[in-house]
N, C-alpha and C positions, 0 to 999 in steps of 0.2 A: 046344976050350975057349973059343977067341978067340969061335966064333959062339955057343954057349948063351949067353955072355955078351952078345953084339948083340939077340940073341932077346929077352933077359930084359928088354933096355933101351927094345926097342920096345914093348914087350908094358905094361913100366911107364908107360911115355910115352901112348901110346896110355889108358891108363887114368886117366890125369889128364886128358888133352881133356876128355874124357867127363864126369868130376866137373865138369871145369869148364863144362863146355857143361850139366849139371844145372844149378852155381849159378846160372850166369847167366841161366837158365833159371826158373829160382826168386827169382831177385832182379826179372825182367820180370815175370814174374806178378804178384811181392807189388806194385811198383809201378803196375799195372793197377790191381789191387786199392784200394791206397789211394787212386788217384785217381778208381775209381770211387766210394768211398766220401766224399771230398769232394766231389764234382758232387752226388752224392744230397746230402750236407747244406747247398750250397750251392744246389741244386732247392729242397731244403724250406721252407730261408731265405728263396728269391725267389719262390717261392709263398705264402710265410707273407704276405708284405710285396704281393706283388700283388691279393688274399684282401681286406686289408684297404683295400688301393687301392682294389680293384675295389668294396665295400662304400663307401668314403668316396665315389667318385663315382655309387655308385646314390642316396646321401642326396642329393648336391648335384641331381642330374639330377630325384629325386622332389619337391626341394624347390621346384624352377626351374619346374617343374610346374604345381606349385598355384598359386603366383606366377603363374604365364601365364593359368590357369586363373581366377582369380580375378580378373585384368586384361580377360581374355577378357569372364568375366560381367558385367562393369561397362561395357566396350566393348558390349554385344552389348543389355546394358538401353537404354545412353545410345542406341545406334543405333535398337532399338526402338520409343523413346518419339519422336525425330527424325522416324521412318518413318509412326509412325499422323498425327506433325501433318502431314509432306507428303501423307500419302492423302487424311487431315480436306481440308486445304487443296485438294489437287485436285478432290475432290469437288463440292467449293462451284463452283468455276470449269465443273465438268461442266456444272452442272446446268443447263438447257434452258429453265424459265420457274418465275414467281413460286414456283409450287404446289412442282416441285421443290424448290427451295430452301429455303422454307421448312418442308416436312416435314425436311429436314435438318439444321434448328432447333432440333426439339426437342429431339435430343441435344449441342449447340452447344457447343462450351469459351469462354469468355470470351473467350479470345486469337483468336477468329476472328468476332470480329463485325466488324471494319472491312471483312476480307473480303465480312461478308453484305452490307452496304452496298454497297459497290463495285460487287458483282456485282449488285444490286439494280437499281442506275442505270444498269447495261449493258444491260437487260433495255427501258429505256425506250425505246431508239429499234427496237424492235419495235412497232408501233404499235395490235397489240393487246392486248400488256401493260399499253402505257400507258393506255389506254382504259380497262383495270379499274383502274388507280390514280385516273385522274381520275372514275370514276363511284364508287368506294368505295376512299379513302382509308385506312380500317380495313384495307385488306389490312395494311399493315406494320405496326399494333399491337404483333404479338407481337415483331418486332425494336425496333421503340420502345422496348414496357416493358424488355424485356431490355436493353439500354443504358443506362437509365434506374437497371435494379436495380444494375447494375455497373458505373456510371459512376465510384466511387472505382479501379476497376483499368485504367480506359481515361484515361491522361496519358501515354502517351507522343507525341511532336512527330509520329512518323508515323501513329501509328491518328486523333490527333485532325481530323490533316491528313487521310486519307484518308477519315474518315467525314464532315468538313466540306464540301468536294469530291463526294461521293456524293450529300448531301442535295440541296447546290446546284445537281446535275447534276438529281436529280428534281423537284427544284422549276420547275428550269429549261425541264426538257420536259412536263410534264404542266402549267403553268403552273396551278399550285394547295401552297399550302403542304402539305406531309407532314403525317400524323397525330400531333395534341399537338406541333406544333413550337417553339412558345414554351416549354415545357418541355427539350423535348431543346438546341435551342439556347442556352438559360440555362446548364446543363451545359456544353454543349462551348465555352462561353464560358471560363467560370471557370475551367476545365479547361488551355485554351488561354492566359490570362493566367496562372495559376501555371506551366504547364513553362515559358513563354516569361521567367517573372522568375527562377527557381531557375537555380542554379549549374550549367552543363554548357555542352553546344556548343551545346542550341534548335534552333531550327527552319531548315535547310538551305531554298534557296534556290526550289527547287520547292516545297515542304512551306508555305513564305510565300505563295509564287503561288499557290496552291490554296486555303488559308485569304479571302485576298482576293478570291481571284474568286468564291468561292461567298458570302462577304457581301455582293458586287456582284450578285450572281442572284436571291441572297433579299432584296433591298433592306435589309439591315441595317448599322446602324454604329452598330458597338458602339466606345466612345471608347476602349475601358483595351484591347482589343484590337486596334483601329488604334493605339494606342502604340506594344503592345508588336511589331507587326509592324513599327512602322517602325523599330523599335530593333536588330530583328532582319534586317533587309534592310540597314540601311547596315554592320552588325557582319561581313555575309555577302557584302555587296554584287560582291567579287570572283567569287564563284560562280554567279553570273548569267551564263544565256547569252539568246541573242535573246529564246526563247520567252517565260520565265519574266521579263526585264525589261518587254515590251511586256505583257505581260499583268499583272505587278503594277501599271506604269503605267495601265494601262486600268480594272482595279480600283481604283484609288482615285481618277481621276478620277470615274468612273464614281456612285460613292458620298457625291463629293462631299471627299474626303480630298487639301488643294489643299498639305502640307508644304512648304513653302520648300528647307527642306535637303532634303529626299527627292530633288525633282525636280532639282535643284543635284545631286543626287550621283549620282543616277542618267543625270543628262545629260551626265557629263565619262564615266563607262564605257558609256554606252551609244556616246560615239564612237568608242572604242578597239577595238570590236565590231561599228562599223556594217555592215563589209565580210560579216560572219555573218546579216544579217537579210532575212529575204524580203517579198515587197510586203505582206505583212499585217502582219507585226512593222512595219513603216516606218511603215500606215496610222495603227494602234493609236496608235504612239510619236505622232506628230502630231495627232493625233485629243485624245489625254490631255492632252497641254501647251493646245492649242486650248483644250480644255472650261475646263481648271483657270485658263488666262487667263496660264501663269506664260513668261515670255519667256527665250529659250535660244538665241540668234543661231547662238554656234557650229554648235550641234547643227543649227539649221535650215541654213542654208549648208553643212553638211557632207550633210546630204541631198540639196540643192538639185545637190552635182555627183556 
């Protein structure tokens, strides 16, 4: 009896593990369960929210875009336009003799006629170019009139200074005034006294040396323009190095332009700089004060050792 009864005890026992090893069974499962089911709606959530992430930064990325894109095009004009005037501009400098150049004329921008000049006067100390300037002068007509036509848009201190300089570079070598020069230089006169009286910096220290030695070339002295350079040398007068003192000195001896104060001022910095000047700046410098008669001990005794 004692064992049916042991029988009976394991047999129940054993048969509770077993429920129990179901529930438990069943209660891991449903826990899977639920937790797979919040990952999925916890997934759906952070993909709902990624979705719209990932949309709000393709707006920002598409917007940043156009913006670059349209910086781009403004960049790539402005670069453009930069790009045809340094071609413009080399071209001119290319060019080999008169004929070229001036075929390159015809289609000309305003802004690059001091260039044509310039390069015009370089062409001189070839001495078959210059030969056709001195036997026909009308070669540079069409750059004449064209300065002529657009002499309201040529005031700035350096084109005035660079085509002043040019001319008096070809005058100087072909020893014959340029074509209609009484009119061009009336121009670049007036030209040259308005930038030099209006409001701004004027005319840099070269840009006065240049102006003066080519009225020194062309025998001109014009009075409102030696004013306005001497007003602009002693304003600049620290910007002066050897070249450019001996040679505005030389120019206005040269012309006849004998300023008190000019040489006075130019003869306390021309000491301060003497150590910079080579035997021609020195001859020039002595040369000037000699012609103009004006007396500078210092300066002379300071050359003298």
């Amino acid at each position: 009896m004692k064992l049916a009864q042991v029988f009976l005890l394991v047999a129940v026992t054993h048969n509770y593990c077993q429920q129990g090893n179901l529930v438990s069974s069943f209660l891991s499962k449903s826990n899977h369960r639920i937790r797979d089911v919040a990952g999925q709606r916890n997934h759906l959530s952070t993909e709902g929210k990624n979705q719209h992430q990932l949309k709000s930064e393709k707006d920002d990325e598409r917007n940043q875009r156009n913006r670059y894109k349209g910086q781009r095009t403004t960049r790539t004009s402005s670069n453009n336009s930069q790009r045809r005037k340094v071609n413009a501009t080399q071209k001119i400098r290319n060019s080999r003799n008169l004929k070229e150049l001036f075929d390159l004329l015809r289609n000309a921008d305003i802004n690059h006629i001091p260039t044509y000049w310039n390069q015009a006067s370089k062409f001189m100390y070839d001495r078959l170019e210059c030969r056709r300037i001195q036997n026909n002068p009308g070669i540079l007509k069409p750059l004449v009139e064209m300065t002529l036509k657009c002499s309201n848009r040529l005031r700035s201190p350096r084109s005035l200074a660079t085509m002043a300089h040019a001319i008096g570079k070809i005058t100087s070598l072909t020893r014959n005034p340029i074509f209609d020069s009484e009119r061009i230089w009336e121009v670049l006169e007036c030209n040259i006294v308005e930038a030099g009286t209006n409001a701004g910096n004027g005319f840099n220290s070269i840009e006065c040396s240049n102006i003066l030695w080519a009225c020194a070339k062309t025998n001109r002295k014009p009075d409102k323009v030696l004013k306005v350079m001497e007003a602009q040398v002693l304003s600049h007068i620290d910007e002066f190095n050897s070249r450019s003192t001996a040679n505005t000195l030389w120019a206005c001896a040269k012309i006849g332009h004998s300023s008190p104060k000019l040489f006075d001022a130019i003869s306390h910095k021309a000491m301060e700089k003497l150590d910079t000047f080579n035997s021609q700046a020195i001859a020039n410098t002595v040369w000037a004060y000699a012609t103009v008669e004006h007396s500078s001990p210092e300066l002379f005794d300071a050359i003298s050792h």
